[in-house]
N, C-alpha and C positions, 0 to 999 in steps of 0.2 A: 584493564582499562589503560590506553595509552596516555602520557602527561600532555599538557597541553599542546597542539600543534604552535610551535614558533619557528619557522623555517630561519636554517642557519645560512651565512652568508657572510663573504668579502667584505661588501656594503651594503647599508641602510638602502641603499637605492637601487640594488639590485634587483632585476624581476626573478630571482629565480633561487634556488637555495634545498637543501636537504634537511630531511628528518629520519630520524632510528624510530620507530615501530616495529616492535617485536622481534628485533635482532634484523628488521629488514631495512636497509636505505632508499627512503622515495627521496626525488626531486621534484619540488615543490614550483611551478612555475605561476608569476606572476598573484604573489597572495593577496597584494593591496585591491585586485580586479574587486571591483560591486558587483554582484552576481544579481543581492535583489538591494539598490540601491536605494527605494522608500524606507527601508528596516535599517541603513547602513552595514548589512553584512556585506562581508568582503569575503575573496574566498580565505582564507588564512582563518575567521570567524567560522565557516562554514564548515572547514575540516576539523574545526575544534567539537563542534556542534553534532558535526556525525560522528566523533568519536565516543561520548558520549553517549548519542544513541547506538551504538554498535550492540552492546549485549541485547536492547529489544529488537533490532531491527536487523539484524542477523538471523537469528532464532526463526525469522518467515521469510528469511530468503535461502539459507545452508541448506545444501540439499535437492534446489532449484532448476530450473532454467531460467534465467536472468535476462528479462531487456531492460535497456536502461533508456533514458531522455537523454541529451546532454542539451545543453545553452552555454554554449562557449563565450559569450559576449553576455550573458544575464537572463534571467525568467521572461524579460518580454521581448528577448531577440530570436534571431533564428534558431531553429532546433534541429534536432532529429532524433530517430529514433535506431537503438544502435543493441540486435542482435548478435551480430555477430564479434568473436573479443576482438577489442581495439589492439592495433599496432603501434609498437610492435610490443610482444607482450613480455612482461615480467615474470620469472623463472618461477616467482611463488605464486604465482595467480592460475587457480585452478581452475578447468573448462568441460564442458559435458557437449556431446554431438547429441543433434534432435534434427532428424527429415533433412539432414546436409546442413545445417548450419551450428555453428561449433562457440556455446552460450558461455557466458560466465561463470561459473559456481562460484557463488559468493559466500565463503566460507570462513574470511579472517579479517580482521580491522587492516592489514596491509593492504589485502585486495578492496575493501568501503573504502580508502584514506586515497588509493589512485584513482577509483576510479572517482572520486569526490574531486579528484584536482583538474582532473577529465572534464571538470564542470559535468556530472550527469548530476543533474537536479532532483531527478525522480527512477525509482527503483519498483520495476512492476516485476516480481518470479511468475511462474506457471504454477497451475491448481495441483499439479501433481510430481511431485518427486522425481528423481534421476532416475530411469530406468524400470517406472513402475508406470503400470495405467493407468490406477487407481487413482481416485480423489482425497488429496492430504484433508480437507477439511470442507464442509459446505457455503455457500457462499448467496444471497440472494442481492443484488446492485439495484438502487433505487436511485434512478438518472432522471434529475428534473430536467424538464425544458425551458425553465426561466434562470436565468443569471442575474441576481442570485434569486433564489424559490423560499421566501416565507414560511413556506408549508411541509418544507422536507422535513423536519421533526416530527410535525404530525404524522407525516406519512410515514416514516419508522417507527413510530410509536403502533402506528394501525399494523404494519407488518409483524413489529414483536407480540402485540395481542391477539395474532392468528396462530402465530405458533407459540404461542402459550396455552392457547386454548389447546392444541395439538397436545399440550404435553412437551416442548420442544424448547431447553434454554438457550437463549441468543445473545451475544454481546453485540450491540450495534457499533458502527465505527466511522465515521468522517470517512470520508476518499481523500482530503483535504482541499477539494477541490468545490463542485457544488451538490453532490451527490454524499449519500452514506450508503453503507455495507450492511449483511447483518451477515453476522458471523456465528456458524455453528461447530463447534469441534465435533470430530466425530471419533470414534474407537477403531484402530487399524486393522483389530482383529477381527472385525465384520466384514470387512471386503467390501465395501457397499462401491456402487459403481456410478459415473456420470452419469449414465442413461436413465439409476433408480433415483437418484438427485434432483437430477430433471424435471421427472416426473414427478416429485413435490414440490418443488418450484412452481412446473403448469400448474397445479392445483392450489395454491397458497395465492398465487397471482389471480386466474381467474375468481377467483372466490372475493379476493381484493377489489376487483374490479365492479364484479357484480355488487359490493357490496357499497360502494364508492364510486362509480360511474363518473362524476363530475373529477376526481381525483387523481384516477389513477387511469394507466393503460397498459396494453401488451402489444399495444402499435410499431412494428420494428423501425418503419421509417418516422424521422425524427420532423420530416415537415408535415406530415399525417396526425401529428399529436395535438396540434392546439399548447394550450397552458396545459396537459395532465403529464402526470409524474409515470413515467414509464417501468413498470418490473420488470427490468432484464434476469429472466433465468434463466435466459440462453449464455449466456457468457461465458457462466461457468461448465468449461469443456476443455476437452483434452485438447493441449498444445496452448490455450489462452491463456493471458494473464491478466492481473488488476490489480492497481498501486498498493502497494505490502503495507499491513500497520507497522507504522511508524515513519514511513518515510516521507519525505519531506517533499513540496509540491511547489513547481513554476508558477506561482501565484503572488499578487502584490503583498500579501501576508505573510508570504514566507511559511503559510499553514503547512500543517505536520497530519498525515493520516492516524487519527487518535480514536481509540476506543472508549467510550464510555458509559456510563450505568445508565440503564432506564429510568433512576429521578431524576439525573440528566438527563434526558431527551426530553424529560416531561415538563421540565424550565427551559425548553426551546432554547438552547442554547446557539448561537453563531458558528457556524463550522472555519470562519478564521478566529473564532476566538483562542484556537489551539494551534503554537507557532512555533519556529527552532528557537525563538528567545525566553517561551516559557514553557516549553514541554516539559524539562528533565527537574522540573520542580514537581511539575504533577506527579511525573513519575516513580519521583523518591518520598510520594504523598500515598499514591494510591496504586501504584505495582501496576504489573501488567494486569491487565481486568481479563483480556484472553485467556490469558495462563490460568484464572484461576477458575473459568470456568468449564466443569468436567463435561466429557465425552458423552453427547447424547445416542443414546438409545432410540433407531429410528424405524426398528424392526415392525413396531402396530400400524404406524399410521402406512408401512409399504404394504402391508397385510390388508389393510383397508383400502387399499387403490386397485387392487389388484383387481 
């Protein structure tokens, strides 16, 4: 864990200044900037704040393909979206090639702490590891159509009670955005593949659907939906990504994509109620909830599709 970010400097009025992480020197420009200015985080607050998060929010990008957001002026200024590494690049910041474009491997609190000063607000890796095909872990994205949607707990709750019925443990998780995750670990030693993924996905979704008509949809176009809560299980595929737990979201909240238990989802909890000013309290409360749930077994219900 690196000590607090305080960028050193000439003078107090200086925009610009260094830090030592990990035997590495970044320069630190312009810390006082408001990134998300309702919260008063400033970047200097910001880089202290993913320092902190680094052990969880590492752990689901190391390993990766990395696109980042950045907001060079703040969460609700202009943006973009930045696969390919920024220039020019620092000698410790590791990169992985994918289909010609040459990603981040976000691998050390040096490389979160630059690209944090990069202003990249939000950290989305790919479903699958460096140099493998396979799927790190499953994923089912439950993308309302209303901002904000009432109903997206229930609608997770109705998700986790279909693969529970399956047999199938899930941690649900905030996007930190308006949407939630459900998150399934899986065993690396099965090989399972995006296609067999997929294909439980189609069938958890349909079956949602059917069972919830008024609720839910598998409508890909988003002005085709009405108010229903869309199951994208197309997402999850090779070369896509979607915001990593833990990282922190272009939002007026400052919300943090957070995982949490099923009696939480079932007290409808707020998805900005989880933010970079109070996550690292949850988390020295209640651990990763990911981590602690084991690798499902998803060999009957693919037996049964078949």
């Amino acid at each position: 864990m690196a000590a607090p970010v305080k960028p050193k400097s000439s003078s107090s009025k200086s925009a610009k200044g260094t830090i030592m992480v990990q035997g590495r020197e970044l320069t630190i420009t312009n810390p006082q900037k408001l990134l998300w200015p309702e919260k008063g985080i400033t970047k200097a607050i910001y880089l202290e704040k993913l320092a902190q998060l680094a052990p969880y929010l590492l752990t689901y990008c190391r390993g990766r393909y990395l696109t980042t957001i950045r907001f060079p002026d703040g969460w609700n200024e202009k943006s973009f979206y930045q696969k390919n590494v920024p220039e020019p690049t620092p000698d410790f910041v590791a990169s992985a090639e994918l289909e010609g474009i040459r990603y981040v491997h976000l691998d050390s609190l040096p490389t979160l702490l630059w690209l944090g000063n990069l202003a990249a607000l939000e950290f989305h890796p790919s479903f699958h590891r460096i140099g493998s095909p396979l799927p790190a872990e499953w994923l089912i994205d439950i993308d309302p159509s209303l901002d904000p949607e009432p109903r997206i707990m229930e609608a997770a709750e109705i998700i986790g009670g279909i693969l529970d019925g399956m047999n199938i443990r899930s941690v649900p998780k905030t996007s930190g955005a308006t949407g939630v995750q459900i998150y399934v670990p899986i065993p690396p030693e099965k090989g399972y593949t995006f296609e067999q993924l997929r294909k439980i996905g189609q069938f958890v979704a349909n079956f949602a659907v059917q069972k919830h008509p008024q609720l839910f949809t598998v409508e890909r176009l988003k002005k085709d939906r009405g108010t229903r809560i869309y199951i994208d299980y197309l997402q999850h595929w090779y070369g896509k990504t979607l915001s990593a737990p833990y990282t922190p979201r272009a939002r007026e909240a400052a919300s943090v994509s957070t995982p949490l238990t099923w009696q939480e989802v079932a007290a409808r909890p707020d998805p900005r109620d989880f933010h970079l000013l109070n996550i690292m309290e949850r988390l020295q409360q209640k651990g990763d909830l990911i981590a602690q749930n084991p690798a499902q077994n998803l060999d009957p219900i693919l037996s049964f599709l078949k």
